[in-house]
Every structure is written in structure tokens, then in C-alpha cells.
VEXLUMVO-11134 format. One record per residue (C-alpha): residue in one letter; x, y, z. Coordinates in Angstrom, 2 decimals, always signed. Example, Ala and Ser with C-alpha at 12.3 -4.5 7.8 and 13.67 -1.06 7.14 Angstrom:
<pts>
<pt><resn>A</resn><px>+12.30</px><py>-4.50</py><pz>+7.80</pz></pt>
<pt><resn>S</resn><px>+13.67</px><py>-1.06</py><pz>+7.14</pz></pt>
</pts>
This chain:
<pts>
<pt><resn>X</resn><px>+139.83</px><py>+6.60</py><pz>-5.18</pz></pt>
<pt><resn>X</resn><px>+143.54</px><py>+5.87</py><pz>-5.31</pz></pt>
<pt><resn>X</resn><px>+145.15</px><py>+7.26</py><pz>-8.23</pz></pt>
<pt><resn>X</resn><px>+149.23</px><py>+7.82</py><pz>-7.01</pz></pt>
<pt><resn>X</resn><px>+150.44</px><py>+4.69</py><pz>-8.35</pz></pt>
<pt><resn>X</resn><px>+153.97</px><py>+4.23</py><pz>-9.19</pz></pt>
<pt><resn>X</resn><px>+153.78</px><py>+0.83</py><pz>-11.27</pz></pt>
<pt><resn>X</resn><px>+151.13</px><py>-0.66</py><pz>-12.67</pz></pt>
<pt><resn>X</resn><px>+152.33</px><py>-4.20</py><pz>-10.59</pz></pt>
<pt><resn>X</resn><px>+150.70</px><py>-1.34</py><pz>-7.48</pz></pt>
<pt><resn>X</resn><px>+147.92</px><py>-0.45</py><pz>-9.61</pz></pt>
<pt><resn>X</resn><px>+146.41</px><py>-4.60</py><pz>-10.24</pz></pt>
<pt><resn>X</resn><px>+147.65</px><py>-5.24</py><pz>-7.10</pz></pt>
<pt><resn>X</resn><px>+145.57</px><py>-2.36</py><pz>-5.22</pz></pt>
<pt><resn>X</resn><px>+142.58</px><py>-3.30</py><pz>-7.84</pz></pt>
<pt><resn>X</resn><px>+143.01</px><py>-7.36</py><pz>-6.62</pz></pt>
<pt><resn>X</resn><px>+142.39</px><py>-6.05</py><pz>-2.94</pz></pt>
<pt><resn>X</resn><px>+139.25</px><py>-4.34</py><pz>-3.80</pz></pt>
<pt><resn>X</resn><px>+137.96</px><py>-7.29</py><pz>-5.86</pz></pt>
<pt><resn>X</resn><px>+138.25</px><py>-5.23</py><pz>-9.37</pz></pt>
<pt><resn>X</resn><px>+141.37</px><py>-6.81</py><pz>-10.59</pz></pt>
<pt><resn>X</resn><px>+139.07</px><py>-9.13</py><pz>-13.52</pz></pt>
<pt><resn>X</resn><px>+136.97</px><py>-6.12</py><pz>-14.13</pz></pt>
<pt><resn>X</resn><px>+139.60</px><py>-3.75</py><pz>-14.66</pz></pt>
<pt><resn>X</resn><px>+141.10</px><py>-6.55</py><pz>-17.09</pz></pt>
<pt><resn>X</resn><px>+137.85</px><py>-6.75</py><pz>-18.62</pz></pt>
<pt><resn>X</resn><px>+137.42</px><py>-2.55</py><pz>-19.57</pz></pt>
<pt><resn>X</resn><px>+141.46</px><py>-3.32</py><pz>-20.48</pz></pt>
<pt><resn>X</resn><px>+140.55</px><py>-6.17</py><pz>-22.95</pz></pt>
<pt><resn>X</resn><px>+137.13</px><py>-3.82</py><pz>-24.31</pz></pt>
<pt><resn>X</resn><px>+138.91</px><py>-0.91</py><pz>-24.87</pz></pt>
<pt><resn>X</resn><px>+141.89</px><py>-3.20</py><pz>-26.73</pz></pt>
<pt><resn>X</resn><px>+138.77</px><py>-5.20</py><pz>-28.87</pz></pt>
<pt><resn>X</resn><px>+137.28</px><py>-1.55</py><pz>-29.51</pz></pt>
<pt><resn>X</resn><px>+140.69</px><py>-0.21</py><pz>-30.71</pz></pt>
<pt><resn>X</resn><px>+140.74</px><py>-3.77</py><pz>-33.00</pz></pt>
<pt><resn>X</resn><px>+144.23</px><py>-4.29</py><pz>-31.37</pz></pt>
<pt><resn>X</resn><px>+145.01</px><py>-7.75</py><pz>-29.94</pz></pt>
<pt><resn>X</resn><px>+144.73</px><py>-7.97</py><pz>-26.16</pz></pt>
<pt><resn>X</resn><px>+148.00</px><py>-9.42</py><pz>-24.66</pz></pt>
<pt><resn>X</resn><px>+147.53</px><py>-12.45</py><pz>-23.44</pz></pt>
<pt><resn>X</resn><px>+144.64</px><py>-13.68</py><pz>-25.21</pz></pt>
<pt><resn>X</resn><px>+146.64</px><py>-16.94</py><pz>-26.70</pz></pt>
<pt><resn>X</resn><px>+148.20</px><py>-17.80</py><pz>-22.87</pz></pt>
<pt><resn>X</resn><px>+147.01</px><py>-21.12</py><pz>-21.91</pz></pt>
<pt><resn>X</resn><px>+144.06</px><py>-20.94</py><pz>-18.93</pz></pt>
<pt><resn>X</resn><px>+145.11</px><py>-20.05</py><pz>-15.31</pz></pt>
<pt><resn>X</resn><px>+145.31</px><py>-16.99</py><pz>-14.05</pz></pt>
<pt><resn>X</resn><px>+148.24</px><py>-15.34</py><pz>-15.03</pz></pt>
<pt><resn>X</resn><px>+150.04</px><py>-12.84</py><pz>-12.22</pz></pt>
<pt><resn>X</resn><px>+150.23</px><py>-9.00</py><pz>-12.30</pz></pt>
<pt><resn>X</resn><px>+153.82</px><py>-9.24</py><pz>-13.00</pz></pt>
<pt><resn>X</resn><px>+152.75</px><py>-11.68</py><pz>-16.25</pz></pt>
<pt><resn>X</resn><px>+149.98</px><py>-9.32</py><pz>-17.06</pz></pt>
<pt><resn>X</resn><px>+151.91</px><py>-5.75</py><pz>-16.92</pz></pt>
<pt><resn>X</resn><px>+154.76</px><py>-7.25</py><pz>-18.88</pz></pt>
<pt><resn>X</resn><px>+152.52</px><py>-8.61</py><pz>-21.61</pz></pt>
<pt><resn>X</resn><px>+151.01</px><py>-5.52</py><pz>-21.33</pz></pt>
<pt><resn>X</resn><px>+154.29</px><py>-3.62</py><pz>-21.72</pz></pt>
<pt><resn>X</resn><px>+155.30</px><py>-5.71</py><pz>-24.67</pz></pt>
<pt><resn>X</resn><px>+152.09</px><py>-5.16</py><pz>-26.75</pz></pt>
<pt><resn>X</resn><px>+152.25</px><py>-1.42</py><pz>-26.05</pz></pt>
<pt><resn>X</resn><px>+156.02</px><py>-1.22</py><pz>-27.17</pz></pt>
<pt><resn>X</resn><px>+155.35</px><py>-3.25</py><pz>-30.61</pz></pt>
<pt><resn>X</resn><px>+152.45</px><py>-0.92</py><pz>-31.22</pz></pt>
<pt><resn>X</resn><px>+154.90</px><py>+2.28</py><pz>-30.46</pz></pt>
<pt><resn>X</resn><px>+157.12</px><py>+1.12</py><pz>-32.95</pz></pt>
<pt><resn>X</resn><px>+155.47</px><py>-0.88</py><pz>-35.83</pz></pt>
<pt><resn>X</resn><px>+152.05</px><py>-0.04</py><pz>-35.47</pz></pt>
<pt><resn>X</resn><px>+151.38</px><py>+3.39</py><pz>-34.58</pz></pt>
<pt><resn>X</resn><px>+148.26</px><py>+4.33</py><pz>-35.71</pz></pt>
<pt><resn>X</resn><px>+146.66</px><py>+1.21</py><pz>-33.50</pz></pt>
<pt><resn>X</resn><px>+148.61</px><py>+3.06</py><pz>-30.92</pz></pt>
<pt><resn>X</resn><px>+146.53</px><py>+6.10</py><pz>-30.99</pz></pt>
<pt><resn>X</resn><px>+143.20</px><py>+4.30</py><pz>-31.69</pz></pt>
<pt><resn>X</resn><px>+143.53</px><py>+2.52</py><pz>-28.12</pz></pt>
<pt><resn>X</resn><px>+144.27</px><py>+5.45</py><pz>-26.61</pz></pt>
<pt><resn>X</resn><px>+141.62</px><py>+7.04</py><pz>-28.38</pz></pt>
<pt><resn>X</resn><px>+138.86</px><py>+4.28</py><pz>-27.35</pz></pt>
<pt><resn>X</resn><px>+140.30</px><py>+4.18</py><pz>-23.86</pz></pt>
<pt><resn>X</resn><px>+139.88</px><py>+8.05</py><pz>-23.57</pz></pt>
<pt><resn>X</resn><px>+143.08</px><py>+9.04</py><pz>-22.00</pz></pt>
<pt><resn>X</resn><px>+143.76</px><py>+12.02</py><pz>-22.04</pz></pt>
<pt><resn>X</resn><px>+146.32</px><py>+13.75</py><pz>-23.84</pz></pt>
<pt><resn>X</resn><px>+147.47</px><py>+15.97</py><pz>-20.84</pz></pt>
<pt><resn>X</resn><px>+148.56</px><py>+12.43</py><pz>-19.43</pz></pt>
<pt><resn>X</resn><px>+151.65</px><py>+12.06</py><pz>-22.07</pz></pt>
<pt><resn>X</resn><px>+152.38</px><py>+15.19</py><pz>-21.60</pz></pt>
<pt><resn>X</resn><px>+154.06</px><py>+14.43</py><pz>-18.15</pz></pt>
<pt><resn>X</resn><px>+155.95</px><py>+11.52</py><pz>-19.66</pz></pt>
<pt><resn>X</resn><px>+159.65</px><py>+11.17</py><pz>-19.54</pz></pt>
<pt><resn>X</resn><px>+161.01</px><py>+10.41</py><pz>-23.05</pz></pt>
<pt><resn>X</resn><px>+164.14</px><py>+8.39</py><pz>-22.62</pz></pt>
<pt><resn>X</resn><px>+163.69</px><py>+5.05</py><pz>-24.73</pz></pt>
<pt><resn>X</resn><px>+160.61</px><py>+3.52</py><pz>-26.94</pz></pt>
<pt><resn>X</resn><px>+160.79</px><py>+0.65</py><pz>-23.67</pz></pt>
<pt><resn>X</resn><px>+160.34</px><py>+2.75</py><pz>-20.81</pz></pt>
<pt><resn>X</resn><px>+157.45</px><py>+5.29</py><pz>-22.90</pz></pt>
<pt><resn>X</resn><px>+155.73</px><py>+1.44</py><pz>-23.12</pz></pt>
<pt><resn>X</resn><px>+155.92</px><py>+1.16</py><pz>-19.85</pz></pt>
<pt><resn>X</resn><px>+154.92</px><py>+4.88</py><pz>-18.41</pz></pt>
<pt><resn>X</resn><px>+152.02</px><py>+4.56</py><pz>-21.25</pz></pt>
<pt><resn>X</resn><px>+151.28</px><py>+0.94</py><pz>-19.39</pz></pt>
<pt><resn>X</resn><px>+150.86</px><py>+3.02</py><pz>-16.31</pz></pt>
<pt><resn>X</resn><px>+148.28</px><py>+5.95</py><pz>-17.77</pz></pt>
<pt><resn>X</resn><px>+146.63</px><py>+3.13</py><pz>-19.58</pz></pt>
<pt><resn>X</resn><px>+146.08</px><py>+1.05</py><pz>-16.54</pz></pt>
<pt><resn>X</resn><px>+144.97</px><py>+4.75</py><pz>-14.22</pz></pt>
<pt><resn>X</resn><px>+142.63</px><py>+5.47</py><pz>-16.67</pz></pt>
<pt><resn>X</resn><px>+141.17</px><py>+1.78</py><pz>-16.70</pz></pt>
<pt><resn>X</resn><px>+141.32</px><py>+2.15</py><pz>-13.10</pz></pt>
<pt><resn>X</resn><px>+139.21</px><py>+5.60</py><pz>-13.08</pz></pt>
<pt><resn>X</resn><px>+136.36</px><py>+4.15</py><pz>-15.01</pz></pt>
<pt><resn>X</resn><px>+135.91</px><py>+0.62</py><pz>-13.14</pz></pt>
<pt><resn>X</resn><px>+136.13</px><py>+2.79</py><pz>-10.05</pz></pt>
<pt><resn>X</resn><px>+133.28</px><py>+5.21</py><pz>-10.95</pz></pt>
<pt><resn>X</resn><px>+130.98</px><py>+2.54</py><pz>-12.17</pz></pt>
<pt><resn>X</resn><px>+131.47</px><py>+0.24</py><pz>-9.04</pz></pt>
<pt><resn>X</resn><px>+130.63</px><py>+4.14</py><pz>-7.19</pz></pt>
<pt><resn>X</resn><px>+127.61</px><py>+4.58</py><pz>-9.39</pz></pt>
<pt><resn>X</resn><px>+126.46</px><py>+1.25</py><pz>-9.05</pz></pt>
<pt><resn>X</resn><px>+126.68</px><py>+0.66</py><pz>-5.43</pz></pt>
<pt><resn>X</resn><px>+125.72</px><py>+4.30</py><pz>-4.66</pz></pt>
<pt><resn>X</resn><px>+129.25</px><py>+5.04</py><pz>-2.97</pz></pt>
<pt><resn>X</resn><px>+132.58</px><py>+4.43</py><pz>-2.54</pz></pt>
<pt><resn>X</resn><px>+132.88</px><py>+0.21</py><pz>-0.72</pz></pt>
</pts>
């Protein structure tokens, strides 16, 4: 399993290759419903939006929970079981760029359990 991604554009993208882009949206949009937190995107009109679309909706929802909802903050992170060691390693410059690092641990970790179950269910690595 990949995990070295530098963007989260590398991250859907690698995830679209290997045919898990809609169910690594789908643990993304769970884990947001579980956390009661609105899931970007959920008001866009139908079509399938593009990874740059997705990440920056992504980004923005993140940043407006940073600074006006906090405590939704930590209950996503919370139901998406990242781990705390993860924000440890982030570089605190501005509330925009922490959105978008966070983007990037929120989107590995998303990554890490659609890529286990697809293991577990097909009895290996595709």
C-alpha cells in the first residue's frame, strides 16, 4: 500500500487508478455523517466533480471547522481515527495550510482503511 503522498490531488488520483476513488469518498462522507459535520460537496449539482474540486472543497470545510467550529473538528478526527501522532508532524504556519496538511492525514487515513478492507476482502493486495 502506497502511503508517501505529497497532496491529496496524488492521493484520489492514485485511489482513481486502483478503482477506490468512490469508495474512499464514501468512508470520507461516513466518517463526516458520523462526526454530524456536513460533507463538502453534498449541495454540488450531479456530475462527478474532479480531485482538484473535491480536495479544495475538502480544504475549505476543514479550514471553517479549524476556525469556527472546533469541537466538530476533533469529533471527525475522532470518528475517522487518525491518529494523534499524525499532527504532530504538521508544520504550523497559517489556519489555510494546517487545512490543507490535515486534508492530507485525513485523506491517508481514509486511504489506509479502504485499502485494508479491499485486502481483507479479496484475500490480498489486487
Amino acid at each position: 500500500m502506497k502511503q508517501g503522498f505529497d497532496t491529496a490531488e496524488a492521493l484520489l488520483a492514485h485511489a482513481g487508478e486502483h478503482g477506490l476513488r468512490t469508495p474512499l469518498l464514501a468512508q470520507l462522507r461516513k466518517d463526516f455523517e458520523r462526526a454530524s459535520v456536513p460533507f463538502p460537496m453534498s449541495d454540488q449539482p450531479a456530475g462527478t466533480p474532479t480531485d482538484e474540486a473535491w480536495v479544495q472543497a475538502l480544504h475549505e470545510s476543514l479550514y471553517l471547522l479549524l476556525m469556527e467550529r472546533f469541537d466538530a473538528y476533533l469529533n471527525l478526527m475522532y470518528a475517522a481515527d487518525v491518529p494523534e501522532r499524525e499532527f504532530r508532524d504538521l508544520q504550523v504556519t497559517d489556519a489555510v495550510d494546517v487545512a490543507r496538511q490535515v486534508a492530507l492525514v485525513l485523506l491517508r487515513r481514509e486511504w489506509q482503511k479502504v485499502w485494508m478492507r479491499r485486502t481483507h476482502d479479496k484475500g490480498g493486495p489486487a
